[in-house]
C-alpha positions in Angstrom: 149.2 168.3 63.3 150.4 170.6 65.9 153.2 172.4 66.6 154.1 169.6 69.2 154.2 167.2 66.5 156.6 168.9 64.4 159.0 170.0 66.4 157.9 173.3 66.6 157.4 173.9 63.1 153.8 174.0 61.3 152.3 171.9 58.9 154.0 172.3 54.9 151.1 172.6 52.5 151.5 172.2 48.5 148.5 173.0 46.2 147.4 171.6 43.1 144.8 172.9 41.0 144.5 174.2 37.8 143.0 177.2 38.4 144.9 179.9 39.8 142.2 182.0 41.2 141.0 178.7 43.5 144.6 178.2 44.2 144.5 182.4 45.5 141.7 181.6 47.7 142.9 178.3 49.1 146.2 180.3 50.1 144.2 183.2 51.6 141.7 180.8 53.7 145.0 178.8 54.9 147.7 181.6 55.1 145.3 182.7 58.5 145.2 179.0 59.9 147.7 178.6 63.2 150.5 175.8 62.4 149.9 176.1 58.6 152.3 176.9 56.1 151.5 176.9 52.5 155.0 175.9 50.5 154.4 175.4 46.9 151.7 175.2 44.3 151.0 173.5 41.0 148.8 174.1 38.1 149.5 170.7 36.5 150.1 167.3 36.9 153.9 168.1 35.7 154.5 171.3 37.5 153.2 169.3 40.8 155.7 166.2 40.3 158.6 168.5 39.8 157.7 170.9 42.8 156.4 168.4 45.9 159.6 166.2 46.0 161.4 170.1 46.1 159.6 172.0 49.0 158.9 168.5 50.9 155.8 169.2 52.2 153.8 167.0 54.7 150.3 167.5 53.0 149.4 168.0 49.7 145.8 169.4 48.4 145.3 167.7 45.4 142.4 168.6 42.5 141.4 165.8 41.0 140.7 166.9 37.0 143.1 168.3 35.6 144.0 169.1 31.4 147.0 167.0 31.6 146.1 163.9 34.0 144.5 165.0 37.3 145.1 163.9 40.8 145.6 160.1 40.5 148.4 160.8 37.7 150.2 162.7 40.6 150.0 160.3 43.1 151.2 157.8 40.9 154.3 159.6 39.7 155.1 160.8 43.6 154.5 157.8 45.6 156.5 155.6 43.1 159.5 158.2 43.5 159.0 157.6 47.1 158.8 154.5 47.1 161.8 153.9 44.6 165.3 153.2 46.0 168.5 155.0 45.5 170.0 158.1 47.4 168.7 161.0 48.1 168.1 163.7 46.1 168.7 167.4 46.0 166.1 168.5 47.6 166.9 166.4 50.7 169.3 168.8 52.2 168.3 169.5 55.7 165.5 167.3 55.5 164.4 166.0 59.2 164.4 162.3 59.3 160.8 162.6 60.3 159.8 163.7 56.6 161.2 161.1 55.3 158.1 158.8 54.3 156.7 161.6 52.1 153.4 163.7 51.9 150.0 162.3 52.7 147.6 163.7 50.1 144.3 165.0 50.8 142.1 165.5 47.8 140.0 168.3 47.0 137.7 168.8 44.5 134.4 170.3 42.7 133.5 166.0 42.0 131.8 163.8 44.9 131.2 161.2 41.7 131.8 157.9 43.8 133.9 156.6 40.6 136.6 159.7 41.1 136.6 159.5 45.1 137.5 156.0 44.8 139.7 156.3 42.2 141.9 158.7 43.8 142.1 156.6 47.5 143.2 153.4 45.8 145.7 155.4 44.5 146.8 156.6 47.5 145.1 159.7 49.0 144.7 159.7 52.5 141.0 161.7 51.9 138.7 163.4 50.2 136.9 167.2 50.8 134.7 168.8 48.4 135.3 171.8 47.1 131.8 173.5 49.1 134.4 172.7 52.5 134.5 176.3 54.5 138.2 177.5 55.3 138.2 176.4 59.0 137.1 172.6 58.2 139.6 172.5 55.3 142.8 173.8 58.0 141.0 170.9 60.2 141.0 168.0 57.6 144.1 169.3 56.6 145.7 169.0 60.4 143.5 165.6 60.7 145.4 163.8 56.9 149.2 165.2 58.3 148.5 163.4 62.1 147.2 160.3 60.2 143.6 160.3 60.2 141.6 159.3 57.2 139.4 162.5 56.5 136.3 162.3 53.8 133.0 165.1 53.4 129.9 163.0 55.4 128.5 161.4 52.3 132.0 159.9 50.6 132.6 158.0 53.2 130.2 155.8 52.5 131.2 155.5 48.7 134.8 154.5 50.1 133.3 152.0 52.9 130.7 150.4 49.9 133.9 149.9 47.4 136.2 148.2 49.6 133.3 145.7 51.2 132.8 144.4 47.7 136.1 144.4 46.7 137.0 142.2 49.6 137.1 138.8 49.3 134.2 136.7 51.4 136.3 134.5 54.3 135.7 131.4 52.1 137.4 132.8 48.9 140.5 133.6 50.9 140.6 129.9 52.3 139.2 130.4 55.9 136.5 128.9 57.6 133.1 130.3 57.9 131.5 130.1 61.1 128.1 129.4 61.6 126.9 129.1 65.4 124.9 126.1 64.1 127.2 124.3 62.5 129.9 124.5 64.4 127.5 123.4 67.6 127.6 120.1 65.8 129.8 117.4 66.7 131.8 115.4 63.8 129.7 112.6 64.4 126.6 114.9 63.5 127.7 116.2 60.7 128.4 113.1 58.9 125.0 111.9 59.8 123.5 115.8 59.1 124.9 115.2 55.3 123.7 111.7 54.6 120.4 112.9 55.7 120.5 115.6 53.4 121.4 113.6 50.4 118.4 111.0 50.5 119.9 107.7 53.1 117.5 106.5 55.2 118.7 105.5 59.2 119.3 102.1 57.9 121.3 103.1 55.2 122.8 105.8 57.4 124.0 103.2 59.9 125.2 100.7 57.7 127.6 103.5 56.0 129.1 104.7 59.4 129.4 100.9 60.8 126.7 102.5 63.9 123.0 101.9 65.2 119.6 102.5 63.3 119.0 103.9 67.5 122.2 105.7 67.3 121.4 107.5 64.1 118.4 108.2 65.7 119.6 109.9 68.6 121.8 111.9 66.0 119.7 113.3 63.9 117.4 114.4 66.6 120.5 116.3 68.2 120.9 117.8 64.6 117.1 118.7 64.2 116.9 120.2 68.3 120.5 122.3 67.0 120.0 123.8 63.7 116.3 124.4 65.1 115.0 122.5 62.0 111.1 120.9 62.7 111.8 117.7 60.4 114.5 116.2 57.5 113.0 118.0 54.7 113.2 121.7 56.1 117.0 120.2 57.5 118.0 118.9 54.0 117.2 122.3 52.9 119.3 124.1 55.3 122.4 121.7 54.7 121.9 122.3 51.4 122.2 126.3 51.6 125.5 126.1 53.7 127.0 123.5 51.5 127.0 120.5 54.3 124.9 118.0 51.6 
C-alpha cells in the first residue's frame, strides 16, 4: 500500500501473537519499514477482538495457535462484527470512509501444516507467511495483503490451489454441460445413432427405431467412427460408454 493509496497516511498494522518477545521483534523489523505503522497488538484471541475494531487498522498479522482459540477464532469474531449491521461504534470517530470494509488479515505463523493454512483462508485470511519470512519480505506481503493481493510463502500456495480444486464442484455436478470436442462435433442425428450403436441395435434395428435407412445409418455411423477417431463399433461402444452417451 503506498502512501498514494492512503491519502498520505501509511499502512495501520495490528499484531497478534502470544508471545511477546516475537511480537518485540515483529515491531522492531516493521517500525523501520517506509508507509508502515504498527497500531495495536494482542496476545490473545480476546485481547485481539477487543483491540482491532478500536485502532482500525488496515492489516492485521495474525498467529495462528494460540492458548485460547488461535487465528481462525479471530477472524471469525471480527469479520462477523463487520459484517453485522447496526451503527457505528465508538471507535468510528474520524474513521475515513475508505476504512470502512475492515482489515484484511495476513497470517503468520511457526505452522506450514496444509490443514492450518487452509483452515485459516476459508476463514478469511487474505494470506499466509511463515514465521522463517526475513523483515523486508514480511513489510512487502504486508503492503501486497493491504493493496489486495493474495500473498502466500512459495510452497502454501500450492496447499491453497490443491484444496479449493477439490472442493470445487466438476461442471456436471453444478448442472452445466461438459464439452467434449468429440461429442459436440456430432450432429443430433449422430448421436442418437452413436447410442443405439452402443447399446447392442444392429443398422436394421437402428433404422427401424429412427423411421430412416439401413444406407443412412450407414453413412452415420461411419461419420461417428471418422469423428470420435474410433477404428470399429466395439472400441466406439466403449468410448460412449465412458462419457455416458450409451
Amino acid at each position: 500500500m503506498t502512501d498514494a493509496d492512503t491519502g498520505g497516511r501509511a499502512c495501520r498494522v495490528f499484531l497478534v501473537d502470544d508471545h511477546a518477545v516475537f511480537r518485540s521483534g515483529v515491531r522492531a523489523e516493521l517500525g523501520d519499514q517506509p508507509g508502515i505503522e504498527i497500531v495495536g497488538e494482542a496476545g490473545s484471541v480476546a485481547e485481539a477482538v477487543s483491540g482491532i475494531p478500536r485502532t482500525r487498522p488496515d492489516v492485521v498479522l495474525l498467529d495462528v495457535h494460540m492458548p485460547d482459540g488461535g487465528g481462525v477464532a479471530v477472524l471469525r469474531a471480527v469479520l462477523a462484527v463487520d459484517a453485522g449491521p447496526g451503527d457505528a461504534g465508538p471507535g468510528d470517530a474520524g474513521r475515513g470512509d475508505a476504512d470502512q470494509s475492515g482489515p484484511t488479515f495476513l497470517a503468520l505463523s511457526v505452522s506450514d501444516a496444509a490443514e492450518d493454512v487452509i483452515a485459516v483462508i476459508r476463514a478469511g485470511a487474505r494470506g499466509y507467511v511463515t514465521k522463517t519470512i526475513s523483515g523486508d519480505e514480511l513489510a512487502d506481503a504486508v503492503r501486497r495483503v493491504a493493496d489486495g493481493d493474495a500473498v502466500f510463502s512459495p510452497r502454501l500456495a500450492g496447499f491453497v490451489l490443491d484444496a479449493f480444486a477439490r472442493a470445487a464442484p466438476a461442471p456436471e455436478e453444478r448442472g452445466e454441460p461438459v464439452h467434449d470436442p468429440e461429442v459436440d462435433s456430432l450432429t443430433p442425428r449422430e448421436k442418437e445413432v452413436l447410442r443405439l450403436l452402443a447399446r447392442g441395435y444392429t443398422y436394421k434395428e437402428i433404422a427401424e427405431e429412427l423411421f430412416i435407412s439401413v444406407k443412412t445409418v450407414e453413412t452415420h455411423a461411419s461419420n461417428v467412427l471418422r469423428k470420435t477417431q474410433q477404428s470399429n463399433r466395439h472400441a466406439l461402444t466403449r468410448w460412449a460408454q465412458s462419457r455416458h452417451l450409451d
